[in-house]
Backbone as CSV, one residue per row, in Angstrom:
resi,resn,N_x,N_y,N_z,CA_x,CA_y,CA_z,C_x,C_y,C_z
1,UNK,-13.081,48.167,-5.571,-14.134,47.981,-4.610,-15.087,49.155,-4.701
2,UNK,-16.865,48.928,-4.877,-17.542,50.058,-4.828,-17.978,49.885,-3.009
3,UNK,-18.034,51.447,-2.534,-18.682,51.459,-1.979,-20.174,52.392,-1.961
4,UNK,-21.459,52.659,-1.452,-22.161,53.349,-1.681,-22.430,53.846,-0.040
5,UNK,-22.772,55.553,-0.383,-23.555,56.211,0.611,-24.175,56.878,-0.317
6,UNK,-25.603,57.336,0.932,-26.733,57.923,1.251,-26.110,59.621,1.149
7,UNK,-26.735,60.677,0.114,-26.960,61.604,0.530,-27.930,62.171,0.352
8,UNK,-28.376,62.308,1.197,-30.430,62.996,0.882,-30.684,61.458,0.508
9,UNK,-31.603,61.655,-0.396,-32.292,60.539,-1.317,-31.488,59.700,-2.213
10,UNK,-30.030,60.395,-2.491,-30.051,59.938,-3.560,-28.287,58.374,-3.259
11,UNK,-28.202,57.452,-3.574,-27.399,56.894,-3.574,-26.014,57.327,-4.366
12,UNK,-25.001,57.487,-4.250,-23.625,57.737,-5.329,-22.829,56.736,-4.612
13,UNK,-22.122,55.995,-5.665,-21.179,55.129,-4.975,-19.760,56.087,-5.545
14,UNK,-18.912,55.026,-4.909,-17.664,55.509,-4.529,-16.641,54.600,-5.542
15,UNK,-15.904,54.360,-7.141,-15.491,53.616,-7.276,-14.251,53.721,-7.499
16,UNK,-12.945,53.204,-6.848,-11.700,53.402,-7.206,-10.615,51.737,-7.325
17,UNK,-10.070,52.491,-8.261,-8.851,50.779,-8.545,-8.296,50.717,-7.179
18,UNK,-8.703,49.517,-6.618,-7.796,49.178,-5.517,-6.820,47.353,-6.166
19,UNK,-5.728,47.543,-6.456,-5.348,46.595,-6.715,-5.591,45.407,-5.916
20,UNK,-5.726,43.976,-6.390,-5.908,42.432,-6.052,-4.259,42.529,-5.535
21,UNK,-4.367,41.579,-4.155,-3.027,41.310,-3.550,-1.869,40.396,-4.457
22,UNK,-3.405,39.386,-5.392,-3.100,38.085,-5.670,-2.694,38.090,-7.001
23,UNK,-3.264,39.615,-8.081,-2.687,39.565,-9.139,-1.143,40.269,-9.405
24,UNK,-0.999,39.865,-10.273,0.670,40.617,-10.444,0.565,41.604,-11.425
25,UNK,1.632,42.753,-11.141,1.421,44.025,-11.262,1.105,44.087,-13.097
26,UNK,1.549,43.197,-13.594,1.285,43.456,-15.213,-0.435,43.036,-15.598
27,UNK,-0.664,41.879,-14.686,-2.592,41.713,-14.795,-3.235,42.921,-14.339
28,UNK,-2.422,43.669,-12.835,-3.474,44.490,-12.338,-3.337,46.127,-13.480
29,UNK,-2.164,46.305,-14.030,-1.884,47.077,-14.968,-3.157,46.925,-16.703
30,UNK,-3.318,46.015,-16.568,-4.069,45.361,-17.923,-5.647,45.459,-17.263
31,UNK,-5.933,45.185,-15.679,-7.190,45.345,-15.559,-7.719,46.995,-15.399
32,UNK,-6.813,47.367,-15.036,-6.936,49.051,-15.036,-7.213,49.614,-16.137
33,UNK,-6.266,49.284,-17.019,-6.849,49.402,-18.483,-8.037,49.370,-18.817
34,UNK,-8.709,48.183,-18.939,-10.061,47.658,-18.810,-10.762,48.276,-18.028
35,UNK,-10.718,48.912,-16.967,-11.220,49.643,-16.120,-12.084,51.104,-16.727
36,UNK,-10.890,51.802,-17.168,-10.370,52.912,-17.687,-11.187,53.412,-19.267
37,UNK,-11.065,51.712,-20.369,-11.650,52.011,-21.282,-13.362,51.642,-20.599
38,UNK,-13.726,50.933,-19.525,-15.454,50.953,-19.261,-15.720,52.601,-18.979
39,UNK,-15.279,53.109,-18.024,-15.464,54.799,-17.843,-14.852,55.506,-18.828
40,UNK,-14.363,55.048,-19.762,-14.580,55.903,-21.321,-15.699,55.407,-21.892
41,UNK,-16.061,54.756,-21.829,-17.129,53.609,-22.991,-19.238,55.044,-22.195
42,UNK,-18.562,54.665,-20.676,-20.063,55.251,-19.942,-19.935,56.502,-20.697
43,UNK,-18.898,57.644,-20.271,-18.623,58.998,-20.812,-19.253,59.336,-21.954
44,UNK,-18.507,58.498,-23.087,-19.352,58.943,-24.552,-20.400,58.738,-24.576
45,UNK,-20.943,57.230,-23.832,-22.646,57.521,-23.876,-23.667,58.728,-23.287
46,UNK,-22.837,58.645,-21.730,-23.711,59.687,-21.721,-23.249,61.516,-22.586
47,UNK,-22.259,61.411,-22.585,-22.214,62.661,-23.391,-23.142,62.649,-24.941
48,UNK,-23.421,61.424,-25.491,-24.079,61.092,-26.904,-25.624,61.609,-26.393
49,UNK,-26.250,61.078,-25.511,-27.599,61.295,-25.348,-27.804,62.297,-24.687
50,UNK,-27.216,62.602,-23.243,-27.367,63.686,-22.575,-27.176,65.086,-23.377
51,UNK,-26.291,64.927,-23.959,-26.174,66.168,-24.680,-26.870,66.309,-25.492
52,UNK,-27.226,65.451,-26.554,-28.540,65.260,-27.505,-29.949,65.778,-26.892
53,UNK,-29.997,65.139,-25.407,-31.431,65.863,-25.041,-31.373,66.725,-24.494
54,UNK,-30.202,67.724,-23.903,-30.250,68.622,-23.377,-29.124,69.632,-23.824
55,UNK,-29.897,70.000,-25.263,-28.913,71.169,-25.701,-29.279,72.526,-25.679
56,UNK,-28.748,72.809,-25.505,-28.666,74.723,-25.644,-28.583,74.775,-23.878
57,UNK,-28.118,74.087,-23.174,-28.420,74.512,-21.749,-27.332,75.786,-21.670
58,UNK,-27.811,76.983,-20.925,-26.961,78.230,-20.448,-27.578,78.718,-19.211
59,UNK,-27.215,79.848,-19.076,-27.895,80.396,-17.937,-29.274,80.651,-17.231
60,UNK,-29.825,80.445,-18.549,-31.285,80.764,-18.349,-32.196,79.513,-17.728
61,UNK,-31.260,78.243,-18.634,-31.775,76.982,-18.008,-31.534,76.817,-15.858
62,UNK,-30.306,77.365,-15.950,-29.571,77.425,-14.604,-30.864,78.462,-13.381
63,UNK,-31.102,79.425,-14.275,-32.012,80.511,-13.453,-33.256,80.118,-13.397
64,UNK,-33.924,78.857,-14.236,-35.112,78.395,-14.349,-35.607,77.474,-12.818
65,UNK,-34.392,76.598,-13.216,-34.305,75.740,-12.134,-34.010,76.785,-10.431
66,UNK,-33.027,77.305,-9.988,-33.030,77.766,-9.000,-33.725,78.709,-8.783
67,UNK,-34.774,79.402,-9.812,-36.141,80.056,-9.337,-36.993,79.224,-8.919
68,UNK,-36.972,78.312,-9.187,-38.565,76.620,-8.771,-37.732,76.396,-7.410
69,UNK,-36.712,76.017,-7.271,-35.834,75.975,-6.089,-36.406,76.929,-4.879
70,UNK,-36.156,78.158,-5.284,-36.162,78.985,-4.112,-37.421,79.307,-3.878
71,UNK,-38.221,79.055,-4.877,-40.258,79.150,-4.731,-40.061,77.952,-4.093
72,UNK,-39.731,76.682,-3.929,-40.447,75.868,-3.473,-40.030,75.386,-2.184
73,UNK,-39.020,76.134,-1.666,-38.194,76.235,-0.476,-39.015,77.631,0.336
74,UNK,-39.396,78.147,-0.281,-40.324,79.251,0.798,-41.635,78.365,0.951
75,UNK,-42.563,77.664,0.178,-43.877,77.313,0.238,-43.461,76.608,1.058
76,UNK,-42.614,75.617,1.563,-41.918,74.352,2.456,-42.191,75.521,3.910
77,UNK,-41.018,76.154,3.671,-41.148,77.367,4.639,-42.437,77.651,5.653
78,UNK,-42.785,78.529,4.476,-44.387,79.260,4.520,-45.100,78.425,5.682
79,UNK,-45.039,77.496,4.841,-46.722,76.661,5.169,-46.111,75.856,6.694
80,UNK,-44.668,75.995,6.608,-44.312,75.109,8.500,-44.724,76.556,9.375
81,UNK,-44.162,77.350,9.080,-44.775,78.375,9.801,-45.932,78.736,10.439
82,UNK,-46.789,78.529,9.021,-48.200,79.125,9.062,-48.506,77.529,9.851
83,UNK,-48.409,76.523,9.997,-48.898,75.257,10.837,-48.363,75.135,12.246
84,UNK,-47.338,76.297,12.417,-47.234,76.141,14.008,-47.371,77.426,14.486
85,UNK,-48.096,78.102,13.822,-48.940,79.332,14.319,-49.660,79.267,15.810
86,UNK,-50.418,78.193,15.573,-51.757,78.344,16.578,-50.555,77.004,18.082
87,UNK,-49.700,77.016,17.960,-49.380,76.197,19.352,-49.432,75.020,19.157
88,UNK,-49.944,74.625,18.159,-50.745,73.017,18.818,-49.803,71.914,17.776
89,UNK,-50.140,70.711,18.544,-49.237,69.808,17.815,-50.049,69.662,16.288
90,UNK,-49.248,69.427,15.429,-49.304,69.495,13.999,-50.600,68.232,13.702
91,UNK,-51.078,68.432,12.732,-52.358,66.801,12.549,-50.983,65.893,11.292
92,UNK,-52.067,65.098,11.815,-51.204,63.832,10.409,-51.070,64.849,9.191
93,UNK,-52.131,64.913,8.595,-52.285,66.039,7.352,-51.209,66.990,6.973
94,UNK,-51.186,68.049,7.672,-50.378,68.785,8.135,-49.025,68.729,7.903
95,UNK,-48.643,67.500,8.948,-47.182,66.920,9.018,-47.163,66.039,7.075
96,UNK,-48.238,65.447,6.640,-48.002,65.020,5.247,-47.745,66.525,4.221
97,UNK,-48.190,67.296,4.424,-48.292,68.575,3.738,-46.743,68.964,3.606
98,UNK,-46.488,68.954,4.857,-44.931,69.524,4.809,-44.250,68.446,4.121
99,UNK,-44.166,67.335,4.530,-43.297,65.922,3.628,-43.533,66.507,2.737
100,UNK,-44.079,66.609,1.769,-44.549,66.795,0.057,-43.953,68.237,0.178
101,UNK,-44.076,68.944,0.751,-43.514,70.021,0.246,-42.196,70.322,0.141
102,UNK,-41.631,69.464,1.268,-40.135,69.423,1.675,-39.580,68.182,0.475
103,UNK,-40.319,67.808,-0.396,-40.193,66.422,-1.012,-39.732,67.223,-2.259
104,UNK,-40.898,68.357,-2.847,-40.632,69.117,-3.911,-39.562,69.951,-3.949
105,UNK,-38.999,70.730,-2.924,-38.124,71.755,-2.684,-36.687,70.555,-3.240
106,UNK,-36.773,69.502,-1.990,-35.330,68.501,-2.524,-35.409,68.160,-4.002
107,UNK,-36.579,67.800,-4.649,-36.288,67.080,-5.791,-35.866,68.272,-7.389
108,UNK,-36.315,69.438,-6.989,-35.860,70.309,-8.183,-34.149,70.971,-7.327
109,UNK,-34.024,70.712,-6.390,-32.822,71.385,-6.187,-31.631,70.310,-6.508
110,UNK,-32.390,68.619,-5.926,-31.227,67.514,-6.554,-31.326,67.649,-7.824
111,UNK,-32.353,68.454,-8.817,-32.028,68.601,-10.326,-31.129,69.525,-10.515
112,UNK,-31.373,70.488,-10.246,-30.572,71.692,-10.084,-29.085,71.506,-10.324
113,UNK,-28.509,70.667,-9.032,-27.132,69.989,-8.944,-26.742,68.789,-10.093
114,UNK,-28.091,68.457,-10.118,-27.481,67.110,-11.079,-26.812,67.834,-12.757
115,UNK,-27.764,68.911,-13.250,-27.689,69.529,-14.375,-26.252,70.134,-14.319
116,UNK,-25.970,70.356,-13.367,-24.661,71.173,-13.293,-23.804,70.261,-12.686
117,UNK,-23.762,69.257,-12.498,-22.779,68.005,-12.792,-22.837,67.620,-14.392
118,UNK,-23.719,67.451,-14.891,-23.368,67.214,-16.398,-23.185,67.778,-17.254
119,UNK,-22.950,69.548,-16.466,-22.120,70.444,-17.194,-20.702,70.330,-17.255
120,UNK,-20.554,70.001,-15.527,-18.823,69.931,-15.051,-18.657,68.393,-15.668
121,UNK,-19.041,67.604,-16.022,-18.298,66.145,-16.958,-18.238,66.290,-18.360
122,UNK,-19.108,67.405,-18.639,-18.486,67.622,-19.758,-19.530,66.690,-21.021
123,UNK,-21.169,66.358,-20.123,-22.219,65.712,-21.195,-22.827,66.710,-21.451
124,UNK,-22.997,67.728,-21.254,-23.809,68.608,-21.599,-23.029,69.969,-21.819
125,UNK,-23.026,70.717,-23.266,-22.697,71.531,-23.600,-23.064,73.203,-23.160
126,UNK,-22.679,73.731,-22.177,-22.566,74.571,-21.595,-22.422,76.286,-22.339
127,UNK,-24.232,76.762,-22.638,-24.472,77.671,-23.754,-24.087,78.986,-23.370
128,UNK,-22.577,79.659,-22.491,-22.638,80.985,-21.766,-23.370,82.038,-23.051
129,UNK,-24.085,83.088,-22.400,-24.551,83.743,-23.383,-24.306,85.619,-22.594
């Protein structure tokens, strides 16, 4: 059974063998199998391409990303600050300014994490230097 949640933006489902009541233990043994070789079958792919397009990743790639991160988490910052300076309720504008900014800060930091999930699975070859 998959299930899916919401974190931030991004959807991840949830997938685990829950055996059929109705099959018997040697079918549900054989579908597991089958199971087992599809999440081998995904693995090598993405380890074939992911790693293909993203080689030499090391630290520097890691420090690239959480420098854009932490710049774009102060401008988010910054600019709520500097808009509730003067007291007053925020304009449409304003309040769009921050969305987009708060939009950019999430989307290089969900990269951030994602890159270093496809370090920890093992698609992307991990350059310590």
């Amino acid at each position: 059974m998959s299930t899916a949640r919401s974190t931030s933006s991004v959807w991840r489902s949830s997938d685990h063998f829950e055996p059929d009541e109705n099959l018997d233990p040697q079918a549900q043994r054989r579908l597991r199998g089958h199971l087992e070789q599809i999440d081998y079958i995904a693995y090598a792919a993405n380890r074939e391409v992911v790693g293909a397009a993203l080689q030499n990743t090391g630290p520097e790639s890691f420090q690239r990303l959480a420098v854009a991160a932490a710049q774009a988490r102060v401008r988010w910052v910054a600019a709520s600050l500097a808009a509730t300076e003067s007291g007053q309720p925020l304009t449409r504008d304003e309040i769009d300014k921050l969305a987009d900014l708060k939009r950019s800060f999430h989307e290089i930091s969900e990269a951030y994490e994602a890159l270093r999930r496809l370090v920890e699975r093992g698609y992307v070859a991990y350059a310590a230097r």
